[in-house]
MARSE-343196 format. One record per residue: residue number from 1; residue in three letters; x, y, z of N, C-alpha, C, CB in turn. Coordinates in Angstrom, 1 decimal, decimal comma, padded with zeros to 4 digits. Glycine has a CB too. Layout:
N
 resi resn n.east n.north   n.up ca.east ca.north  ca.up c.east c.north   c.up cb.east cb.north  cb.up
  NUM  ALA      X       Y      Z       X        Y      Z      X       Y      Z       X        Y      Z
...
This chain:
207
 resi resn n.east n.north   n.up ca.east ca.north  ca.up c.east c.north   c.up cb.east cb.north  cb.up
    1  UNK -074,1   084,8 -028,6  -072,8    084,3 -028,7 -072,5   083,6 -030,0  -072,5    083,3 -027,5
    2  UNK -071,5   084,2 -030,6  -071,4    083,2 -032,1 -070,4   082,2 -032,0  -070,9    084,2 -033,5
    3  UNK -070,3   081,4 -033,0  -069,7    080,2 -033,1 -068,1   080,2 -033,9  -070,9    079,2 -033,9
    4  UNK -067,2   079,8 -033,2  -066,1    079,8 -033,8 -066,0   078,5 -034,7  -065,0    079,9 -032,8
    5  UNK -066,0   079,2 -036,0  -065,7    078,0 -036,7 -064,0   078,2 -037,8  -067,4    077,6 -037,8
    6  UNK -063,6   076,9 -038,4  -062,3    076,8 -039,0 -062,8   076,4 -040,2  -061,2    075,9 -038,3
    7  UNK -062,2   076,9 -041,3  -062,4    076,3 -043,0 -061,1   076,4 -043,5  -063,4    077,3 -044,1
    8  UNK -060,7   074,8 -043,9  -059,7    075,0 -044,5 -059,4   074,1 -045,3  -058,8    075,2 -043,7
    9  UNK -058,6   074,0 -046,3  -058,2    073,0 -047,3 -057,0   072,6 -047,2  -058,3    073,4 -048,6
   10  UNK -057,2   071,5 -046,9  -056,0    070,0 -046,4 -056,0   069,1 -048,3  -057,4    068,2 -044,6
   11  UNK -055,1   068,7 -047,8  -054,5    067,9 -049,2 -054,9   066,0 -048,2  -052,0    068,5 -049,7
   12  UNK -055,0   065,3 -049,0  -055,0    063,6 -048,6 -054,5   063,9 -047,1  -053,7    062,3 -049,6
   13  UNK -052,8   063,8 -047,6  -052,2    063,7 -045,9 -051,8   064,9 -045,3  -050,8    062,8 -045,8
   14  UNK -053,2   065,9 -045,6  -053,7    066,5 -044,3 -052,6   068,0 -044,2  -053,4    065,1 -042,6
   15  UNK -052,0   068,2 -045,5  -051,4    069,2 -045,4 -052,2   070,4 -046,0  -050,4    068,9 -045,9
   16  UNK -052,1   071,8 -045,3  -052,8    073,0 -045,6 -051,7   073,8 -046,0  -053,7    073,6 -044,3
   17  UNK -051,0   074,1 -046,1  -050,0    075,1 -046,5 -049,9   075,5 -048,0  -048,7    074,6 -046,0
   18  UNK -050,4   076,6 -048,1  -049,9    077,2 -049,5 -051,1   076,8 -050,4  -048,3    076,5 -050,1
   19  UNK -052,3   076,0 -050,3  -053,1    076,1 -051,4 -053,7   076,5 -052,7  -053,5    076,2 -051,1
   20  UNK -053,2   077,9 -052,3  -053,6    078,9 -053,3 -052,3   079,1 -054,5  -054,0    080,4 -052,4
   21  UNK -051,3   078,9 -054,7  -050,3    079,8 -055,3 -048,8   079,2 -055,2  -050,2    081,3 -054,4
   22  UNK -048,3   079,3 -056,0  -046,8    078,9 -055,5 -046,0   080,4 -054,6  -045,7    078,2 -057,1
   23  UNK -046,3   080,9 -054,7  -045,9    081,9 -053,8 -046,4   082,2 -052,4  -046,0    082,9 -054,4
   24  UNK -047,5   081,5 -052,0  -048,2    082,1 -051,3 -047,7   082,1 -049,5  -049,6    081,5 -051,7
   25  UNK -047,0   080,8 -050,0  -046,3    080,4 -048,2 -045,1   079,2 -048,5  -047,9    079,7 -046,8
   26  UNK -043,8   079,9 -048,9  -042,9    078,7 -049,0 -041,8   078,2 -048,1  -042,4    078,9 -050,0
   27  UNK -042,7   079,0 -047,2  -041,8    078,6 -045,5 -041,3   076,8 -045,5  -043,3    078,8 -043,9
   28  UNK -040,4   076,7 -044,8  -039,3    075,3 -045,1 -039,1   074,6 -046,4  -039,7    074,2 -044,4
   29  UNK -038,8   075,4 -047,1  -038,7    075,3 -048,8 -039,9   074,4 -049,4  -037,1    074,6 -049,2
   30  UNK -041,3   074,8 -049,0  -042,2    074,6 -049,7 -042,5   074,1 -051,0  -042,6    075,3 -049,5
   31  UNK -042,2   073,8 -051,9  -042,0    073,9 -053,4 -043,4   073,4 -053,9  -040,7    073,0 -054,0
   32  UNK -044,7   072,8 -053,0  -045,9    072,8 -054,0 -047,2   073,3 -054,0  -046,2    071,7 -054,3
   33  UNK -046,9   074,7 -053,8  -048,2    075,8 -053,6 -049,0   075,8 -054,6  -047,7    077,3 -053,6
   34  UNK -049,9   076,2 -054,5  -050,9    076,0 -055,7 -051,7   074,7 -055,9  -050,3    076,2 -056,9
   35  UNK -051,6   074,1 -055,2  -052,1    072,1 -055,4 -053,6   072,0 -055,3  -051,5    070,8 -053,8
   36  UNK -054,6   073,3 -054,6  -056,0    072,8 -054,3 -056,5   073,4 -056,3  -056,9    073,9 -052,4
   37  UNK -055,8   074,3 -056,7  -056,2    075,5 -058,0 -057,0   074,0 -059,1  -054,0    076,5 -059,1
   38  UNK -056,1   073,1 -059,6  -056,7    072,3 -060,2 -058,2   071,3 -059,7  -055,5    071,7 -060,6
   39  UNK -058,0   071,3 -058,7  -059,7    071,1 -058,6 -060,9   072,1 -058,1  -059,8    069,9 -057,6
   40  UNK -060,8   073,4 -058,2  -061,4    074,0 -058,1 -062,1   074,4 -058,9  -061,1    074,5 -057,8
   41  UNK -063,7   074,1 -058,6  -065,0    074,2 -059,8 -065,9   075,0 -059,0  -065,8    072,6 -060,3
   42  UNK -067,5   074,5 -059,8  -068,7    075,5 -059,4 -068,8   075,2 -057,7  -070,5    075,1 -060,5
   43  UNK -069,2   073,6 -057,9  -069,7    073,2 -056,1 -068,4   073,8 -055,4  -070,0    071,3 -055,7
   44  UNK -067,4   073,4 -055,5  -066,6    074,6 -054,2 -066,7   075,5 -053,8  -065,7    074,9 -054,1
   45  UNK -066,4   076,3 -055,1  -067,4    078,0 -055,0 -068,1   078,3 -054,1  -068,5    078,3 -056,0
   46  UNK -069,5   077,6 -054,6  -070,5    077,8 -053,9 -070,4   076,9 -052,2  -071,6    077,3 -055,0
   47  UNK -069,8   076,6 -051,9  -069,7    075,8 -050,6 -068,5   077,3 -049,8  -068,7    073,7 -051,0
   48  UNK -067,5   077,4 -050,7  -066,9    078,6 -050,0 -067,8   080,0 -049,8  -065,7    079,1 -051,0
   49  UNK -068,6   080,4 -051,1  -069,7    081,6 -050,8 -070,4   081,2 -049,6  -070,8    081,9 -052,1
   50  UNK -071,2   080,3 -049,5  -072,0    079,9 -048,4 -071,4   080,1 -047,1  -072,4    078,5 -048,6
   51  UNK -070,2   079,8 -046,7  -069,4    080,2 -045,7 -069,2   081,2 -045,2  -068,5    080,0 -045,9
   52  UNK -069,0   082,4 -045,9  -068,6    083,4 -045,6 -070,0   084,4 -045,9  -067,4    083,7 -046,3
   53  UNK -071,0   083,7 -046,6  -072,0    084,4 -046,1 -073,2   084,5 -044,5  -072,5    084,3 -047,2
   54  UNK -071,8   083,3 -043,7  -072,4    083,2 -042,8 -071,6   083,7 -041,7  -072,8    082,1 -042,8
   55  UNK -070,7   084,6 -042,4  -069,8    085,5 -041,6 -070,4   086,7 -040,5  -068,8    086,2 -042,6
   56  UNK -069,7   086,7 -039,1  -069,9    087,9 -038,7 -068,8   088,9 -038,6  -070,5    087,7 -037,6
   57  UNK -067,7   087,9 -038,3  -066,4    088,5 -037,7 -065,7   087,6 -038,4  -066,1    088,5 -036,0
   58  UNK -063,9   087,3 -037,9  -062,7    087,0 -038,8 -061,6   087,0 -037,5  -062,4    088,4 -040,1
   59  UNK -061,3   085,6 -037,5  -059,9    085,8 -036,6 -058,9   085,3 -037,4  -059,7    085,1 -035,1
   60  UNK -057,7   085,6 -037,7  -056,9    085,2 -038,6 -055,7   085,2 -038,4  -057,1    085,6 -039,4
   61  UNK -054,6   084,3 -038,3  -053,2    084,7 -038,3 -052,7   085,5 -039,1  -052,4    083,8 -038,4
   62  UNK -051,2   085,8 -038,9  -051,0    086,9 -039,8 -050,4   086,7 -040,9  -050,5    087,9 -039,3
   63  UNK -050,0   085,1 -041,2  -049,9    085,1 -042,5 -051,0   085,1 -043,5  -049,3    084,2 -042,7
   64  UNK -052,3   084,0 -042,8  -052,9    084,3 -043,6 -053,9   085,8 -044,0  -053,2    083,4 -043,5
   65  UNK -053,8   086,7 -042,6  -054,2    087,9 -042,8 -053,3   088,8 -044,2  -054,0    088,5 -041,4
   66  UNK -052,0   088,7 -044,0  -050,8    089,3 -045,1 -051,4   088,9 -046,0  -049,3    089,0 -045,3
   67  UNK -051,7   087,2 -046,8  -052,1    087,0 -048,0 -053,5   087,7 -048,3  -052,1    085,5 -048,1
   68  UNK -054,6   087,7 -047,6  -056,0    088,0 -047,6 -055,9   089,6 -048,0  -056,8    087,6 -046,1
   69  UNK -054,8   090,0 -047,1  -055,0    091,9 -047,1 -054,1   092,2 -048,5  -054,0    093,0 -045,5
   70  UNK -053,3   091,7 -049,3  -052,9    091,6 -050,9 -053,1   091,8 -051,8  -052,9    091,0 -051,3
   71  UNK -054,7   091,5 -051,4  -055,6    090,8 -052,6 -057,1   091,5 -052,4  -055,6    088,8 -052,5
   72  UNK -057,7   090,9 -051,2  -059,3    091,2 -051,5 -059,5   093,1 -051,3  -060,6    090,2 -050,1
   73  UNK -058,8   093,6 -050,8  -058,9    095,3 -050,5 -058,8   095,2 -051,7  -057,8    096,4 -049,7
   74  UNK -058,8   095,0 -052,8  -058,6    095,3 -054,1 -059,7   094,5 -055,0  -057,2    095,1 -054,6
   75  UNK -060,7   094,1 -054,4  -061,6    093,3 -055,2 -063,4   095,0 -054,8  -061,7    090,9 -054,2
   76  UNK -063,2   095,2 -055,4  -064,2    095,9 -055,1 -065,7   095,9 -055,3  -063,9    096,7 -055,3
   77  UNK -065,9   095,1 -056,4  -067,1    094,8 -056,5 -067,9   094,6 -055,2  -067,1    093,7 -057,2
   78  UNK -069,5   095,3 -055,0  -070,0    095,0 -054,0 -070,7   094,6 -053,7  -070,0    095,3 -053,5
   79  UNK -071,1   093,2 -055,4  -071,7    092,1 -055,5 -070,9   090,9 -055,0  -072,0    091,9 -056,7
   80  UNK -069,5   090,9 -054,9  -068,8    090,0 -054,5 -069,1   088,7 -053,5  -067,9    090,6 -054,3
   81  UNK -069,3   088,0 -053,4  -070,0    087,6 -052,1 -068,5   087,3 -051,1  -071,1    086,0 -052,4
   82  UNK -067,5   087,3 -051,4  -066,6    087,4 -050,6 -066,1   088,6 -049,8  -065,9    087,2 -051,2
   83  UNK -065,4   089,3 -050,7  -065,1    090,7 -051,2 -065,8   091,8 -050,4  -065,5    090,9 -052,7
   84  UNK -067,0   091,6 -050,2  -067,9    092,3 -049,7 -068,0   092,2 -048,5  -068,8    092,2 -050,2
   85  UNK -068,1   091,3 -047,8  -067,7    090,8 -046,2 -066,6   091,2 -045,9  -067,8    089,4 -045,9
   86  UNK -065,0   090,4 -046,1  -063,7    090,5 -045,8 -063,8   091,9 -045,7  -062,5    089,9 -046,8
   87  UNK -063,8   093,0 -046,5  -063,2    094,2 -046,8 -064,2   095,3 -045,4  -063,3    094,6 -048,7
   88  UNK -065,5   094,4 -045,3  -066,5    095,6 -044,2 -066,3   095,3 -043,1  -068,1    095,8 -044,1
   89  UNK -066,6   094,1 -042,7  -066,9    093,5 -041,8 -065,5   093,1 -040,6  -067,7    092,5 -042,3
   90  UNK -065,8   093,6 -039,4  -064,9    093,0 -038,4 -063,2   092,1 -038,4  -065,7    092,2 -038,0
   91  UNK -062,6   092,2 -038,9  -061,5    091,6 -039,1 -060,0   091,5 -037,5  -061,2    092,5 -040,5
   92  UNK -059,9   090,6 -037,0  -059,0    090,6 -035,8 -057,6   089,5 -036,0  -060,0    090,2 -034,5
   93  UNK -056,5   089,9 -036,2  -055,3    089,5 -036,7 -054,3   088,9 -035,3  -054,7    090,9 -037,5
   94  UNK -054,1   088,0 -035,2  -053,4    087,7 -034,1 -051,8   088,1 -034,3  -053,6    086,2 -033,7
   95  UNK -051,2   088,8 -033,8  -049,9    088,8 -034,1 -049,2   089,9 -033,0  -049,8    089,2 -035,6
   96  UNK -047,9   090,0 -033,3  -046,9    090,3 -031,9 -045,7   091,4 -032,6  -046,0    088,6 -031,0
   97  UNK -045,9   091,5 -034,1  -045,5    092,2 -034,7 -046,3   093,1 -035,8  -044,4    091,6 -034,9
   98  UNK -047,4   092,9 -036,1  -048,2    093,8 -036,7 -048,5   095,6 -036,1  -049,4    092,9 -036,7
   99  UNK -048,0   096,4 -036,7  -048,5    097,8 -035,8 -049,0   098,3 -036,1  -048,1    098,8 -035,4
  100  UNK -049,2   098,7 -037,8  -050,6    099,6 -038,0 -051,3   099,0 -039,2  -050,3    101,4 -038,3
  101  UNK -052,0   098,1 -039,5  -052,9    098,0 -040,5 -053,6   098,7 -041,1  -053,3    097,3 -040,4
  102  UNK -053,5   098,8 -042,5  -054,2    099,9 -043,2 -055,4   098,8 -043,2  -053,6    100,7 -044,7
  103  UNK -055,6   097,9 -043,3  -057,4    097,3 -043,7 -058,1   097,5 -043,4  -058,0    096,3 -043,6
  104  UNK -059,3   098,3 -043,9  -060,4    098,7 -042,7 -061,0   097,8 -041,5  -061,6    099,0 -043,4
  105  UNK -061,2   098,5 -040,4  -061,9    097,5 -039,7 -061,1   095,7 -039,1  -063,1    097,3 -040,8
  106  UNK -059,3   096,7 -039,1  -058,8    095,6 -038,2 -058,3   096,1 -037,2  -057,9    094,8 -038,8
  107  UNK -058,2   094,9 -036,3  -057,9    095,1 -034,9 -056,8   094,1 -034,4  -059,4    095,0 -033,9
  108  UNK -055,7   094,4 -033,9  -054,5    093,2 -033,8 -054,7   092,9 -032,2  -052,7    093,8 -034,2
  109  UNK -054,7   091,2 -032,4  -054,5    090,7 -031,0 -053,3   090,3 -030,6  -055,3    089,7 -030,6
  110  UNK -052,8   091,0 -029,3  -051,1    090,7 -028,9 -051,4   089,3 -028,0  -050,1    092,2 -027,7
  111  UNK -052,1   090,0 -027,0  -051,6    089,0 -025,6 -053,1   088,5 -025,0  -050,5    090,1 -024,2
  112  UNK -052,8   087,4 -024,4  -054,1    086,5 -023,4 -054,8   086,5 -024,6  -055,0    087,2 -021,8
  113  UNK -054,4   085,6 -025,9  -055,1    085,0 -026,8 -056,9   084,0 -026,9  -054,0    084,4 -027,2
  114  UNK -056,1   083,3 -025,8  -057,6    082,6 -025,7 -059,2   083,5 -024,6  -057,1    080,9 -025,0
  115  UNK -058,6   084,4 -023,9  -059,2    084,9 -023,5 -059,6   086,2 -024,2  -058,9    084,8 -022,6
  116  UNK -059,1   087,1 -025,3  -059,0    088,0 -026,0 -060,7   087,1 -027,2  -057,1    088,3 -026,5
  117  UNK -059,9   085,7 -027,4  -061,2    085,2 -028,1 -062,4   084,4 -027,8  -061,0    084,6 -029,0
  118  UNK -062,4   084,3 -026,4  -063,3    083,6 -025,5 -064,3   085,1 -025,6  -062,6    083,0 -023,8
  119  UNK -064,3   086,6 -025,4  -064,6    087,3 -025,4 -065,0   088,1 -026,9  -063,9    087,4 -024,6
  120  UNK -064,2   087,4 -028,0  -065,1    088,2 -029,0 -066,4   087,5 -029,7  -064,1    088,6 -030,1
  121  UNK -066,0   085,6 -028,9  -067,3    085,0 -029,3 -068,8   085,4 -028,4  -067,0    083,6 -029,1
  122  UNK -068,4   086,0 -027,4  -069,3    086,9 -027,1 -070,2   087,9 -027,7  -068,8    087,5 -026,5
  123  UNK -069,0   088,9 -027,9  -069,4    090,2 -028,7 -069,7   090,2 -030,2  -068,4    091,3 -028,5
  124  UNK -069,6   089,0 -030,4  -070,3    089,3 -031,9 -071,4   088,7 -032,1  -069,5    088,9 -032,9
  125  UNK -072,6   089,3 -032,2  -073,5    089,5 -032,3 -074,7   088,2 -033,4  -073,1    090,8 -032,5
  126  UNK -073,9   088,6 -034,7  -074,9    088,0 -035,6 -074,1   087,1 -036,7  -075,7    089,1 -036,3
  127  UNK -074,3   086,2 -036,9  -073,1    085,4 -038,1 -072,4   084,6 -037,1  -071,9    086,5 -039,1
  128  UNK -071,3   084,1 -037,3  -069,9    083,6 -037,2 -069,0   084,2 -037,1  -069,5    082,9 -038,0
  129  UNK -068,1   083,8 -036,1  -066,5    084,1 -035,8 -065,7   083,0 -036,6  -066,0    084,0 -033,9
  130  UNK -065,2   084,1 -037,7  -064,5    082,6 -038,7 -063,2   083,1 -038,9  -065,3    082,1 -040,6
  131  UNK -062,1   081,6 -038,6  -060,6    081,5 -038,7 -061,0   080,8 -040,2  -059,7    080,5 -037,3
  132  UNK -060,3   081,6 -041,5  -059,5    080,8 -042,7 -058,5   080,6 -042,6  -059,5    081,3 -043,8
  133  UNK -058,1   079,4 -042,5  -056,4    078,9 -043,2 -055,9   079,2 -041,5  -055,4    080,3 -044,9
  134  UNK -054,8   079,6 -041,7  -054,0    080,1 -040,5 -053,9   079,1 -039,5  -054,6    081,4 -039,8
  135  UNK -053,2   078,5 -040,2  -052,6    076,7 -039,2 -052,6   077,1 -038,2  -051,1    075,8 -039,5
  136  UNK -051,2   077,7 -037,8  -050,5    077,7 -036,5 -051,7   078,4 -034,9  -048,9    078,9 -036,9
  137  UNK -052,3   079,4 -035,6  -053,6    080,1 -034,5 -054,6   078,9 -034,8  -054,5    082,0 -035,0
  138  UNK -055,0   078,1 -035,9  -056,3    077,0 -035,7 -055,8   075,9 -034,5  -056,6    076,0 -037,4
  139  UNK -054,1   075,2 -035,0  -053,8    074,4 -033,7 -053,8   074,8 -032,2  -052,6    074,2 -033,8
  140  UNK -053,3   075,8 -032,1  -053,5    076,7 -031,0 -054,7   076,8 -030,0  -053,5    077,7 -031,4
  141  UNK -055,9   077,4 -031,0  -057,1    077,4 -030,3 -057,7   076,2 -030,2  -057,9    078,2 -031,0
  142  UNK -057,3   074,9 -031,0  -058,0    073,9 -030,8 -057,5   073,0 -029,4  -057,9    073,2 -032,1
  143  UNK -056,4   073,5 -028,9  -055,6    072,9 -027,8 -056,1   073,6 -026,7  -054,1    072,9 -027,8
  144  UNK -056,9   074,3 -027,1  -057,7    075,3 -025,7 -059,0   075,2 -025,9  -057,5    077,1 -025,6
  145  UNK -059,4   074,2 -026,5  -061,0    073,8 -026,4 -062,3   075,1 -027,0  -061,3    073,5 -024,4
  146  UNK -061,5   075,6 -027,9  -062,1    077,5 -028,3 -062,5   077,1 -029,5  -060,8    079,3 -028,4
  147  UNK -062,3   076,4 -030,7  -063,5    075,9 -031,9 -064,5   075,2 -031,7  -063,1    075,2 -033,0
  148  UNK -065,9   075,5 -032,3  -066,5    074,9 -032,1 -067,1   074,2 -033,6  -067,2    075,5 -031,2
  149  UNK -066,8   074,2 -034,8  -067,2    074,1 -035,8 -065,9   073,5 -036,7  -067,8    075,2 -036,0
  150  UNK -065,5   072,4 -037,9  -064,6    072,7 -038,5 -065,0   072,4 -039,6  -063,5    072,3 -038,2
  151  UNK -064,5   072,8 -040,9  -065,0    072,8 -042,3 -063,4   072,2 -042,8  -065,6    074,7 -042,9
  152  UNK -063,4   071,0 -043,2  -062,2    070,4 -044,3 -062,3   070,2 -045,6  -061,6    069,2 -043,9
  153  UNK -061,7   070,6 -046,2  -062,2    070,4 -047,6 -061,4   069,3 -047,9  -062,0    071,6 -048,7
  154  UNK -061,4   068,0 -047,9  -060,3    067,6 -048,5 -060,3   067,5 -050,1  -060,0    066,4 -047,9
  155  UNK -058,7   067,3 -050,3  -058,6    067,3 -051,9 -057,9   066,3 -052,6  -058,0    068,4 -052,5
  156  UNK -058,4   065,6 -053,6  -057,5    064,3 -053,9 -056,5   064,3 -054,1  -057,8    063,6 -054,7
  157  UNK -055,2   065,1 -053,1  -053,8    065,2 -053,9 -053,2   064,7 -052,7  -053,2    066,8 -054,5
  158  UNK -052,0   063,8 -052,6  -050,5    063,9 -051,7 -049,6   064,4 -052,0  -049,8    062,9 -051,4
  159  UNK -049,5   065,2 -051,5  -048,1    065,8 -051,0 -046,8   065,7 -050,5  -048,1    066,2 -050,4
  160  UNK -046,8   064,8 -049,5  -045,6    064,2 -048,7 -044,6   065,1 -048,3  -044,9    063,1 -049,5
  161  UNK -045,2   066,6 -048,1  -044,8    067,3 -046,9 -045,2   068,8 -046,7  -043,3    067,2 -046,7
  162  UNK -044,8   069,6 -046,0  -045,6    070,3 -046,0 -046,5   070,9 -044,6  -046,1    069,7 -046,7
  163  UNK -046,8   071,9 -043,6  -047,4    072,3 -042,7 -048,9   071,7 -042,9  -047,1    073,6 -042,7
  164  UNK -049,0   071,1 -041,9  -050,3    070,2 -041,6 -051,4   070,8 -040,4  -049,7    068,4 -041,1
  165  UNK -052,2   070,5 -040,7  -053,2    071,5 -039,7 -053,5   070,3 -038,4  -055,0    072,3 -040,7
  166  UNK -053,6   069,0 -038,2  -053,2    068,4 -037,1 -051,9   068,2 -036,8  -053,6    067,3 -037,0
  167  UNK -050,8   068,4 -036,3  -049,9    067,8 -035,4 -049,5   066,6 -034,8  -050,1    068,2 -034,7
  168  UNK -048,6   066,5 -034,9  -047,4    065,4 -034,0 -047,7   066,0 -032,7  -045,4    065,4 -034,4
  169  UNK -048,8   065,1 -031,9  -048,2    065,3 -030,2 -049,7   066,5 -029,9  -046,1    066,4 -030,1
  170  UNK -050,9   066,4 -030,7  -052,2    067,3 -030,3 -052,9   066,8 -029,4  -053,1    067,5 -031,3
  171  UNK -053,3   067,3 -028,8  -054,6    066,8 -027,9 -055,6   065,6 -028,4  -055,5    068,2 -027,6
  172  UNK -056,1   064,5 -028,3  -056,9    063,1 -029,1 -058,0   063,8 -028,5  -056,5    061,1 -028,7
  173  UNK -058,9   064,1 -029,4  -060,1    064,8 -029,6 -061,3   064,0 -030,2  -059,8    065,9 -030,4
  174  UNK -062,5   063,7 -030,1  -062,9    063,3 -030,7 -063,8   064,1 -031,6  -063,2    062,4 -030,2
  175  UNK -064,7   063,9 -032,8  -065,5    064,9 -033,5 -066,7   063,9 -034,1  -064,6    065,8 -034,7
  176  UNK -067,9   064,6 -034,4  -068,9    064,5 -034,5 -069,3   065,1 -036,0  -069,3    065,0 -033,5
  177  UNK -069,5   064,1 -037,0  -070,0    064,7 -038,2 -071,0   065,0 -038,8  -069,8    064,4 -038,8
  178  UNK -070,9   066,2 -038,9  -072,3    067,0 -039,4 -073,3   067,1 -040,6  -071,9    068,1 -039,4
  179  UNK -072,0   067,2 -041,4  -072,5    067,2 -042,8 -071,3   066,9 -043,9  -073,2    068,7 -043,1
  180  UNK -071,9   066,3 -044,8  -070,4    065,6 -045,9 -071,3   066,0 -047,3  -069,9    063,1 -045,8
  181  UNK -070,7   066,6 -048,3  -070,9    066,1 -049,3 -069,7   066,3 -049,9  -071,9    066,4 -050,0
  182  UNK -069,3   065,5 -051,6  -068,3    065,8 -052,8 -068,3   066,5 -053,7  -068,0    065,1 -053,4
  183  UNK -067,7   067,3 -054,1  -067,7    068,3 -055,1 -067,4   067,5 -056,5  -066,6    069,5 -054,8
  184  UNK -067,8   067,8 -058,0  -067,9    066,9 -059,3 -065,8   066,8 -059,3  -068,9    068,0 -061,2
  185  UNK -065,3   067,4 -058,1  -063,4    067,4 -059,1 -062,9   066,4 -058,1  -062,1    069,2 -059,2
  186  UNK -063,9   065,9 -057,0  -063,4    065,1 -056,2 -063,1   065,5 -054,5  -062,4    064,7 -056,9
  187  UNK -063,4   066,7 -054,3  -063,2    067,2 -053,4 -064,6   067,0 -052,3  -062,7    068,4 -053,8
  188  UNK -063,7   066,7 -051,2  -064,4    066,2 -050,2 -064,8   066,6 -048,9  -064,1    065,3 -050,1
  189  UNK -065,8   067,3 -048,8  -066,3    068,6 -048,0 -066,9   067,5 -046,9  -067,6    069,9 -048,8
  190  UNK -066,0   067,8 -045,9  -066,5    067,5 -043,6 -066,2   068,8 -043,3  -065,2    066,0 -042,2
  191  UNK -067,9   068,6 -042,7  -068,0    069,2 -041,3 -068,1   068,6 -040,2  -068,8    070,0 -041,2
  192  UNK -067,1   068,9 -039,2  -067,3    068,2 -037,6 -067,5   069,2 -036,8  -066,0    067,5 -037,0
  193  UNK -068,0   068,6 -035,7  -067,9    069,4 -034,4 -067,3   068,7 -033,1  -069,3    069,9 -034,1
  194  UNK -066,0   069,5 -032,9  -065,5    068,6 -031,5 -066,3   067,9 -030,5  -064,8    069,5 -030,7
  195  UNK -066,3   067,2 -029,8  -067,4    066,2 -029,2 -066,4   065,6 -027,6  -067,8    064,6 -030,7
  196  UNK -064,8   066,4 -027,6  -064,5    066,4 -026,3 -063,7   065,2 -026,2  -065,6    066,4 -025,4
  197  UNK -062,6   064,9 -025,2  -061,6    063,7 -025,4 -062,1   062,3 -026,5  -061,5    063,1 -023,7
  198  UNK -061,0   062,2 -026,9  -061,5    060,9 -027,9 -061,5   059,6 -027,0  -060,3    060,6 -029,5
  199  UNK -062,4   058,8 -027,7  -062,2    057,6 -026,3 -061,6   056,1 -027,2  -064,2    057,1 -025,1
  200  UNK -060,9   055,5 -025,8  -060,1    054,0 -027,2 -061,4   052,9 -026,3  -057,3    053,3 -026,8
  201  UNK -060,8   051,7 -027,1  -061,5    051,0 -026,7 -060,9   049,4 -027,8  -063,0    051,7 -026,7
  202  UNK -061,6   048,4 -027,4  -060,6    047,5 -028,1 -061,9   045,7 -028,8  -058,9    047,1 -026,3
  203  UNK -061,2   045,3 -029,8  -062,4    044,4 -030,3 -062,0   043,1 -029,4  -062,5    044,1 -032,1
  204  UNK -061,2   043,1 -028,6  -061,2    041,5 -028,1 -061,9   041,6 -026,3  -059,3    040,8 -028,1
  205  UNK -062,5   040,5 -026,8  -063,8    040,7 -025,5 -063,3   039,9 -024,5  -065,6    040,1 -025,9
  206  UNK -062,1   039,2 -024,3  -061,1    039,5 -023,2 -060,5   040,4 -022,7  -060,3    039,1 -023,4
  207  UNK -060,2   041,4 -023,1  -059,5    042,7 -023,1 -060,0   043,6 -021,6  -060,0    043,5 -024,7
């Protein structure tokens, strides 16, 4: 049974939208795409290669499937350590209007989402079941108790608005940290693993 895990790049206050590009996603008049580009160096790189070479499979929304299918079908190198996975390997697109994808080796999920992926963490065999990016399906699955892994990159930028990958009004979860290090541009790599209701508790020993 493989492990659903999430990788994604959040800004300070926790916004993921559009990282890559000023074009890439300017849904509610977005205007600052492209914000993770300037701190991207060698250690991220290599923290992203390492990821995906621990790929088995790919669940992905379909924006960020549209951005991904763009671009890497056209990277062909098949040294790529990216390139070379995305384009062979297993790829499953959640969506309700997708009909025929030309990407090799994709498969679109319509309906009974969390049971459609309760079942492919099953069937996949060797590697990871990995969600990149794709806010709206990461919130989703995380409200149905279905990740078990998350990868945040954070990056020393604010934003002050912008599609955020926690929510106003989520389930209070608690998590468990795995592994941390910083990249030389300031970027600040957690891994958690959900750990099940968050619990409160209080410092006054009256209380």
């Amino acid at each position: 049974m493989a492990r659903l895990t999430l990788t994604t790049f959040v800004s300070l206050d926790g916004v993921m939208q559009a990282p890559g590009g000023p074009e890439e996603d300017t849904t509610g008049g977005f205007g600052y795409g492209g914000w993770m580009v300037p701190f991207a160096d060698d250690e991220l790189g290599a923290f992203v290669n390492d990821v995906f070479d621990r790929s088995g499979a790919y669940l992905l929304g379909r924006r960020t499937y549209d951005i991904f299918a763009s671009y890497w079908p056209k990277v062909t190198d098949p040294e790529d350590p990216i390139a070379s996975r995305l384009n062979t390997l297993p790829k499953h697109v959640v969506s309700t209007t997708l009909e025929d994808p030309e990407w090799e080796n994709t498969t679109v999920v319509r309906d009974d989402v969390p049971a459609v992926v309760a079942r492919l963490k099953e069937r996949t065999e060797e590697g990871e079941l990995q969600i990149h990016g794709s806010g709206t399906l990461a919130q989703f699955l995380m409200a149905h108790d279905l990740i078990d892994e998350v990868n945040l990159l954070v990056h020393p930028v604010y934003l002050g608005s912008g599609r955020r990958l926690f929510p106003d009004g989520g389930k209070p979860t608690a998590f468990e940290l795995t592994e941390a290090r910083t990249t030389g541009s300031g970027v600040a790599i957690h891994t958690y693993r959900p750990m099940g209701p968050a619990r409160f508790g209080s410092f006054d020993p009256g209380a």
